[in-house]
N, C-alpha and C positions, 0 to 999 in steps of 0.2 A: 852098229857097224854095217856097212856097206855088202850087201852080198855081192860076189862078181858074177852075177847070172850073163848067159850067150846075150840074153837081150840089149843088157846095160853098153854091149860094142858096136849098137845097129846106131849109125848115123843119119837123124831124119834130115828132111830135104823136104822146102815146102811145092808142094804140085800146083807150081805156080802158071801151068796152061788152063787151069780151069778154075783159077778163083782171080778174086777184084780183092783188095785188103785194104781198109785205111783206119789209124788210129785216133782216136775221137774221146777228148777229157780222160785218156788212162786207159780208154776200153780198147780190142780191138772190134771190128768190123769186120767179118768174113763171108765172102758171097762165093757161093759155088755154086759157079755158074750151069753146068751143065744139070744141077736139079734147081737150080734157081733156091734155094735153101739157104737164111743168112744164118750165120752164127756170130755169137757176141763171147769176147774172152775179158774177164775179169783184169786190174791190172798184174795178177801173179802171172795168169794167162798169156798175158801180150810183153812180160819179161821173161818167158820162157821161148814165146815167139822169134822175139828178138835174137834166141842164140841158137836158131836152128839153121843152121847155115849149110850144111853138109859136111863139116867137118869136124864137128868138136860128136860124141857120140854122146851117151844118153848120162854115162858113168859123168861124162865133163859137164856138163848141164847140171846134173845132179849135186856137184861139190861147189858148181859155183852160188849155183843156191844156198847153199851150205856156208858157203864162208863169207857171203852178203844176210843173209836171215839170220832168224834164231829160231831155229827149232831141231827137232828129232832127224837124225839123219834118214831112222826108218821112214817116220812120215814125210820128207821131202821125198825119200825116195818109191814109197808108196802113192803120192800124188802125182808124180813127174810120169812112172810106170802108166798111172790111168789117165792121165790125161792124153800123153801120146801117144795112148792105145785107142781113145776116141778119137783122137783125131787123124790116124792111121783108119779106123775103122768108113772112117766118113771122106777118105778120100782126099783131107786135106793137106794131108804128108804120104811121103812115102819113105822108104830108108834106100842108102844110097847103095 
């Protein structure tokens, strides 16, 4: 089950004045700009991308993984936690 941690109600927003993004056979492509730094997201990566809009938070992300995949709710919500903590950490999100 689902912890309702403070975090899970942070809605990321992508910091889209300093990256270029294009999706390429499933991957994404991310270029931030300001270190010139590419990163590449797996396709789990770039269907998490996809729902980061500024308004669904981490909890809604989390369930819709949840009711499209099969797996442990812990671990969706263990991988979703680290992922948009990397990519918070690197500048590529921010929360609204």
């Amino acid at each position: 089950m689902l912890k309702n941690q403070p975090e899970h109600n942070h809605k990321p927003i992508i910091n889209k004045r300093q990256l270029a993004w294009r999706a390429i056979d499933g991957e994404l492509i991310i270029v931030h700009i300001p270190s010139n730094k590419v990163y590449r997201l797996n396709p789990m990566g770039l269907y998490i991308w996809d729902r980061i809009d500024g308004q669904k938070n981490l909890s809604d992300i989390i369930g819709l993984i949840g009711a499209e995949f099969d797996a442990s709710p812990e671990n969706i919500e263990k991988d979703v936690l680290e992922f948009t903590d990397n990519l918070l950490k690197h500048n590529i999100i921010k929360y609204a």
